[in-house]
N, C-alpha and C positions, 0 to 999 in steps of 0.2 A: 629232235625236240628236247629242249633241255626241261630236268626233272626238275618240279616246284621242291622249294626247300633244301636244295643240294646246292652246297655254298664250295668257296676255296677248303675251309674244312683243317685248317693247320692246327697239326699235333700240338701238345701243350709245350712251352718253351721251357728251361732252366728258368730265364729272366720272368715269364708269367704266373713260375710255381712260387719262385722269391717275392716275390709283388706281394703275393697270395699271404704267403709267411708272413711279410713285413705288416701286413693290413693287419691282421689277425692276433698277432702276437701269441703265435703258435709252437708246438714241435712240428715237426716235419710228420712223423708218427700219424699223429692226430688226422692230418688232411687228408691223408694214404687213405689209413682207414676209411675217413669216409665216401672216398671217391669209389676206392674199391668195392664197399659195400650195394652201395648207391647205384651204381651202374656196371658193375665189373670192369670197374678201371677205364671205360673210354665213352666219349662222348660223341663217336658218330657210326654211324652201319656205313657198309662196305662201297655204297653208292652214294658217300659223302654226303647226305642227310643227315641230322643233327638225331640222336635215339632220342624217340618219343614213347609215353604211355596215355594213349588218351581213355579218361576217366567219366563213363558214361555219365555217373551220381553228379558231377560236376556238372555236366551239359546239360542237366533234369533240370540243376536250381538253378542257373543262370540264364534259364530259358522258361522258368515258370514251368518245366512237365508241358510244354507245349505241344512236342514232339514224343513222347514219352509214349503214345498210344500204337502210331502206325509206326515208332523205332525203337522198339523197347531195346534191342542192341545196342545202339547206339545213344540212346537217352533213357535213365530208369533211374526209379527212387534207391535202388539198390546198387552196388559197386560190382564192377564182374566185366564179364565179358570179351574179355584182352585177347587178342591174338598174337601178340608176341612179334617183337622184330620188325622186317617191312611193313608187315603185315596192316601194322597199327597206324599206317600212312594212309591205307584204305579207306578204316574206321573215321578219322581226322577228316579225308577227302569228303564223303558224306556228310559229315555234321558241318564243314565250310559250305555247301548247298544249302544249307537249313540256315545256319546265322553265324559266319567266318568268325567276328568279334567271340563271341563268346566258345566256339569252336575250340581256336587258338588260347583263350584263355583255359582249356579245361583239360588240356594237356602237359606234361610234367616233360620239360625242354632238358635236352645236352647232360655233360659229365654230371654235374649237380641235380640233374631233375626236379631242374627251379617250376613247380605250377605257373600255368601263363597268366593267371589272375594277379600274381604277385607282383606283376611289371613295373605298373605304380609306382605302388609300396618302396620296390627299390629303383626309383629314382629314374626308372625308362620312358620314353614320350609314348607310353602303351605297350602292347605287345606285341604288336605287328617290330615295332622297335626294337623289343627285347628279341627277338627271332632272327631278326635282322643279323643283328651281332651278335647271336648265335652261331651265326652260319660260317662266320668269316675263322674260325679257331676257337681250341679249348681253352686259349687264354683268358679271351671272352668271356667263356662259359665259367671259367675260374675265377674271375672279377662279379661276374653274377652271384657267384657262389658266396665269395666272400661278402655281399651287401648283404644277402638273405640272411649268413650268419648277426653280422653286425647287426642287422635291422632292432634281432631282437637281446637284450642285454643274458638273459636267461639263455639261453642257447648258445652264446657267443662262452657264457661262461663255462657251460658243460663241456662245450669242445673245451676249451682249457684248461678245466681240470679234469677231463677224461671220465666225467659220468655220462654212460654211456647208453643207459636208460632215459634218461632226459632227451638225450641228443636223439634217440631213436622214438620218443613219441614226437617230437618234432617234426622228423621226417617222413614219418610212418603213421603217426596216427596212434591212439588209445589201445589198439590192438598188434601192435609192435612183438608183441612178446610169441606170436603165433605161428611167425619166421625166426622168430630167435634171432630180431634184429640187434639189440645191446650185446648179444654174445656174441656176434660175429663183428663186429665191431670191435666189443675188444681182444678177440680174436686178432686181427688185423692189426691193430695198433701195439700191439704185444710183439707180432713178428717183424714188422716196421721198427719196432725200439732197435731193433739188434741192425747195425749198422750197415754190414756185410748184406742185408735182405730188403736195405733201400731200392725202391725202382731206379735205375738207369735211362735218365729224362732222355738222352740220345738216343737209347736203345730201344724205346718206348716209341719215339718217333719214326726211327724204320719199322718196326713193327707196323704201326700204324699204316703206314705206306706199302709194306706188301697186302694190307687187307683191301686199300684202296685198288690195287695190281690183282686181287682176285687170290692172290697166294696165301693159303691159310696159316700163319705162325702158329697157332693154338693158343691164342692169347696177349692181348695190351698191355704187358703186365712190367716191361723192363727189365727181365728177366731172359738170359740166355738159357735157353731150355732146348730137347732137344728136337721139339716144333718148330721153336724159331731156326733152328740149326738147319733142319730139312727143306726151309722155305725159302732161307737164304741159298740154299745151293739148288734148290728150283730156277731161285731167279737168277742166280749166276749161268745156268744153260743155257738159262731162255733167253739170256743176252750177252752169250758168247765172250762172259768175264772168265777166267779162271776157277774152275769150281773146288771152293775150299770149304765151302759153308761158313765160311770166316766175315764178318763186315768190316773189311778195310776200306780202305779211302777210295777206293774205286769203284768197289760196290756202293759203299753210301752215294756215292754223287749219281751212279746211275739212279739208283732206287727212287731220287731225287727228283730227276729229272724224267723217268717214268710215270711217277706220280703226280707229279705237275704240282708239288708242296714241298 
């Protein structure tokens, strides 16, 4: 039985990150960080689901607290609750029995954790829409990304000049400061300036693909580490390539075609 919201799921491309750049009229820096920050660098869990946070306080007011009494877990005047990872596919599941529409808008979608309320706003025929072309790639997700920036001129601005408080109540909320979202941010965009500590959008994409294959890199991050090093000569055993730990051209195309992206 095939999983609700598990799409093709394609890594983000070179060309979808330029797109992103050219929209935006950004550094390269700037987007790093916030993707990194935002989602830890990737925008789908291991069984090509697009990462969700669904946000009870969300499904309280878009549903009047209708629900709020026999779900307080899942519906409540108060923010909380999260169970982190698959998990929050559960939480999602239930509140689509109760009212799918508002459901889906009360969840924070893909690499950007665009809220599904904002569908709209940027320019989707709803949400069921936006999710839609969620599913198919991070390109997507990155095209989304960049309209919620643009939407707002304020926002659009702080990514470009790298205030990074701004950009973090934005994302985060009035109480931004309590993860120390602006400092990790510029945190991130700090280590991104230095040229040599760009992610590797190729290398980011087999990555991706051995999480899809179940083999753990220790991270989306475009970085050869030596996680990804262990993973890669995992899956060179387990498919009778040469084991170097190295991603040459023959590994990538199995990886490839193992992962079905």
């Amino acid at each position: 039985m095939a999983i609700e919201f598990a799409g093709t799921a394609s890594p983000l491309s070179k060309e979808g990150f330029q797109r992103a750049i050219n929209a935006l009229d950004i550094d390269e820096a700037a987007l790093w960080a916030i993707l990194a920050v935002e989602t830890r660098g990737f925008g789908f869990l291991p069984d090509k689901r697009p990462k969700i946070l669904f946000e009870r306080h969300i499904f309280h007011a878009r549903t009047d607290g209708k629900f709020s009494t026999k779900f307080p877990d899942i519906s409540s005047a108060k923010s909380g609750g999260y169970s982190g990872g698959a998990a929050e596919y559960d939480r999602l599941a239930r509140a689509i029995n109760l009212n799918r529409s508002a459901a889906l808008e009360s969840a924070s979608w893909g690499l950007p954790q665009i809220m599904g309320f904002n569908a709209t706003k940027l320019k989707f025929d709803g949400v069921d829409d936006m999710v839609k072309k969620f599913l198919t790639g991070e390109d997507a997700q990155l095209d989304g990304a960049v309209a919620y920036i643009n939407a707002s001129s304020a926002l659009h601005a702080a990514v470009r000049d790298h205030k990074w408080a701004t950009v973090a109540f934005f994302y985060n909320g009035k109480d931004f400061k309590k993860n120390n979202y602006d400092a990790k941010l510029q945190q991130f965009h700090d280590l991104y300036s230095i040229a040599s500590h760009l992610p590797d959008i190729e290398l980011r994409a087999d990555q991706a693909r051995l999480v899809y294959l179940g083999i753990d890199p220790h991270g989306v991050d475009g970085a050869m580490g030596q996680g990804t090093r262990a993973a890669v000569l995992t899956f060179q055993k387990k498919s009778g390539i040469a084991a170097t730990g190295e991603l040459d051209d023959a590994t990538r195309q199995a990886l490839k075609t193992a992962a079905s992206v």
